[in-house]
C-alpha positions, 0 to 999 in steps of 0.5 A: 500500500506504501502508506504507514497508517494510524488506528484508533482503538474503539470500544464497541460492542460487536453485537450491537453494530451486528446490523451495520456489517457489510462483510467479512473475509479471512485476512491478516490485519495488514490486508484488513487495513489496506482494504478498509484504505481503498474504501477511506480515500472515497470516506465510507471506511468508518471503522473496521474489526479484526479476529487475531485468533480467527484471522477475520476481517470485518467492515462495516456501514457508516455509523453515521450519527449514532454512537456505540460504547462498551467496556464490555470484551464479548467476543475475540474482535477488536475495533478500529478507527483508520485516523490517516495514512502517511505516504511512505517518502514523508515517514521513511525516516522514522521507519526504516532507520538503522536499528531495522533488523537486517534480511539475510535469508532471500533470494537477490534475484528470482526467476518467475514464470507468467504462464498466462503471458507465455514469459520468463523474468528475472526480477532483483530485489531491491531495498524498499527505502529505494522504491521511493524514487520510484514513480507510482503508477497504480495500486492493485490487489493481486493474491500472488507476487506472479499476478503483481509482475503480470500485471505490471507487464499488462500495464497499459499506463504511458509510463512503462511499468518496471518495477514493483511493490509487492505485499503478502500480508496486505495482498497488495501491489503497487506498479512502478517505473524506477530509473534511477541507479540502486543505492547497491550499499545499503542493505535489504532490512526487513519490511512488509513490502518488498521492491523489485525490478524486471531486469528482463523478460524472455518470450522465447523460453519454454514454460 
């Protein structure tokens, strides 16, 4: 999503606002955000609740007016309030920084099959604080990495799409073009969204 968002904790009695749901799917609280974001940016994600131990996602109608307040804990979901999301070129500071635990154990370059596409790619991981030189061209919602190149390669935007932001947890993609030189110094540190760039894509190779 390359934002880092604020939640409000509210206490809210999930029966009482049982009538207000709208749906609910199996999802990480990264996903659950980055979905309640998609609705916030058109102001109908009022709040959202998430199931840590069922892994469940639930969003809601706007509550409007009305106002619902409990102490009391009745059930395994936590409410929240999306206060606001911050790109992440205005708080790269503050979350990448040298205490960052460094990533060891990957892959610098990957070699992906896009069956679909009939193509082979290389793809370079890349340190995600090198992303923000990077132009945005879309945010999409793919279940894979594979459905992310793909549609990179698919973009029809007039900037050329050449690289990507890719989060399991959130289950989302941004579509890139970096042309810019890696900062091959610093180190891959560990983050929820990773940065790759298509060194090159073979249509002649048999998948």
């Amino acid at each position: 999503m390359d934002r880092f968002c604020l939640l409000g904790a509210l206490n809210i009695n999930g029966a009482e606002v049982q009538d207000f749901l709208l749906y609910s799917f199996n999802s990480t609280l990264e996903s659950c955000v980055a979905n309640c974001f998609s609705y916030f940016i058109l102001d109908i994600c009022d709040f959202f609740s998430f199931n840590r131990k069922q892994k469940v996602c639930s969003r809601y109608k706007s509550l409007g007016n009305r106002t619902f307040f409990s102490n009391e804990l009745v059930d395994d979901n936590e409410f929240y309030k999306l206060v606001n999301c911050t790109e992440a070129a205005d708080a790269m500071d503050t979350f990448i920084n040298e205490e960052t635990e460094i990533e060891t154990d990957f892959n610098k370059t990957e070699v992906i099959a896009l069956k679909v596409l009939h193509e082979v790619c290389t793809i370079e991981r890349l340190p995600f604080a090198d992303s923000i030189k990077a132009k945005r061209i879309t945010l999409v919602y793919p279940k894979t990495m594979e459905i992310c190149l793909a549609q990179c390669r698919m973009s029809f935007s007039t900037v050329t799409c050449n690289a990507f932001l890719y989060s399991l947890v959130e289950e989302s993609c941004i579509l890139l073009h970096y042309n810019d030189i890696p900062q091959t110094q610093n180190e891959i540190r560990k983050s929820s969204s990773h940065f790759y760039k298509i060194l090159n894509c073979d249509s002649g190779k048999k998948i």
